[in-house]
C-alpha positions as CSV (number, residue, x, y, z in Angstrom):
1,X,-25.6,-23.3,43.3
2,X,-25.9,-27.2,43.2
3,X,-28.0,-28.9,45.5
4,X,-28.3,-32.6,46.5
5,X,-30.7,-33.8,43.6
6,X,-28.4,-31.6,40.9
7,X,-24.7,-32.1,42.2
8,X,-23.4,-35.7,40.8
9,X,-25.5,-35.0,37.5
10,X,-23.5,-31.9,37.0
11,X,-19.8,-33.0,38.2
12,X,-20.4,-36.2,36.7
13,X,-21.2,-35.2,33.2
14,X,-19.0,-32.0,32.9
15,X,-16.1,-32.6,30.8
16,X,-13.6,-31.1,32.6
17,X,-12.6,-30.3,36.4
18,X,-15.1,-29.1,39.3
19,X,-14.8,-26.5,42.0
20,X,-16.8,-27.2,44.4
21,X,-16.9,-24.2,47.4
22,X,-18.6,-25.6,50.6
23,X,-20.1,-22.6,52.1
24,X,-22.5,-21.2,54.8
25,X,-24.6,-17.6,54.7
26,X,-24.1,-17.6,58.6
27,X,-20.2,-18.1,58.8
28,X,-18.1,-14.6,58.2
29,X,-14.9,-16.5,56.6
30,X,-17.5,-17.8,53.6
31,X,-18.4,-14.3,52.9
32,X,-15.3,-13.0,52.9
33,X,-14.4,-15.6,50.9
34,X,-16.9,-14.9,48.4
35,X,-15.2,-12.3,46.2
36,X,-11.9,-14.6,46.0
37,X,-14.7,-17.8,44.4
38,X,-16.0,-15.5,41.9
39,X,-12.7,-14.4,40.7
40,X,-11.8,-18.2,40.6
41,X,-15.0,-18.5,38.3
42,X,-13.4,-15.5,36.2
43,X,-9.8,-16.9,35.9
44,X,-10.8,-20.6,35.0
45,X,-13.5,-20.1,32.8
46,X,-12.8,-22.7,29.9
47,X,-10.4,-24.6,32.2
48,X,-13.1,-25.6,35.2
49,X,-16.5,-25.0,36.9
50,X,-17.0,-23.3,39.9
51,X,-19.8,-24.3,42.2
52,X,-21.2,-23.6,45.0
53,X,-22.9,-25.9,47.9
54,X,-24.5,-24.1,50.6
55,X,-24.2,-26.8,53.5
56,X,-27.0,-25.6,55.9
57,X,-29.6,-26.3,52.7
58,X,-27.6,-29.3,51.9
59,X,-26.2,-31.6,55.0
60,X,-26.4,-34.5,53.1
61,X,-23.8,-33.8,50.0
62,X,-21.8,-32.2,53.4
63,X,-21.6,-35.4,55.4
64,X,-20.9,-37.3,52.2
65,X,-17.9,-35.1,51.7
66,X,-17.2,-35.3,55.0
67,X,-17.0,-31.4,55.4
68,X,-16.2,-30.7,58.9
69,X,-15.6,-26.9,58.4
70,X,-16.4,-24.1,55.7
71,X,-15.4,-22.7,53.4
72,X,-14.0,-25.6,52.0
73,X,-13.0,-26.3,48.0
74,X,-13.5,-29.7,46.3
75,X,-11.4,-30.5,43.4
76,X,-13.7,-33.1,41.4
77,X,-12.7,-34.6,37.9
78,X,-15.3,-37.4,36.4
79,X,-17.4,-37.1,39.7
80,X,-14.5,-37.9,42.0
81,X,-13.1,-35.7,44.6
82,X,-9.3,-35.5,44.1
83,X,-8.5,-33.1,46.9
84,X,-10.1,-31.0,49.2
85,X,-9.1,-27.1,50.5
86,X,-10.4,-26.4,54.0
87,X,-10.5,-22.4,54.9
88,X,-10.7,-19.0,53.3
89,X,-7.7,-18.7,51.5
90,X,-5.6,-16.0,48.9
91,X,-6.5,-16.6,45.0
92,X,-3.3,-16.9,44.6
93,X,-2.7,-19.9,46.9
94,X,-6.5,-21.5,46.1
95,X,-5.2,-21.2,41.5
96,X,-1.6,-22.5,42.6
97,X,-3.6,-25.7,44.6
98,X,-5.6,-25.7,41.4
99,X,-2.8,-26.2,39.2
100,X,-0.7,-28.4,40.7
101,X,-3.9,-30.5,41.0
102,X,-4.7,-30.5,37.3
């Protein structure tokens, strides 16, 4: 979990690409999200960092990213965003984003 006071130290400084999951405990597609970001954590270990930001605890780093609705997926390399993923969606189609992004 990143937080306002830890997020740009952490994308900023780690040497390769960011995940960034925008998430709520109150919204249902988050949660069922939640298995599908941990096996994104699995799959790119050595290749990126998965976060997570849990906007409620957070609204700041939310406007700045101008999240409008969760879950939603940054792609961050060198502390800039390079895409954004808005909903809950397959592994499959979240790695394949991923990829093409890289």
């Amino acid at each position: 979990q990143l937080n306002d006071r830890t997020f740009d130290v952490f994308v900023s400084s780690y040497p390769g690409p960011v995940l960034a999951e925008f998430w709520g405990p109150s919204c249902s597609y988050c949660v069922s999200f939640a298995p599908t970001v941990r096996a994104l954590a699995e799959k790119l270990a050595g290749q990126a960092a998965v976060v997570q930001v849990n906007t409620q605890e957070n609204p700041a780093l939310s406007a700045r990213f101008n999240i409008r609705g969760i879950p939603a997926v940054l792609l961050l390399k060198h502390g800039r965003m390079v895409d954004q993923l808005a909903g809950a969606r397959p592994l499959d189609e979240v790695l394949l984003w991923f990829r093409r992004q890289s």
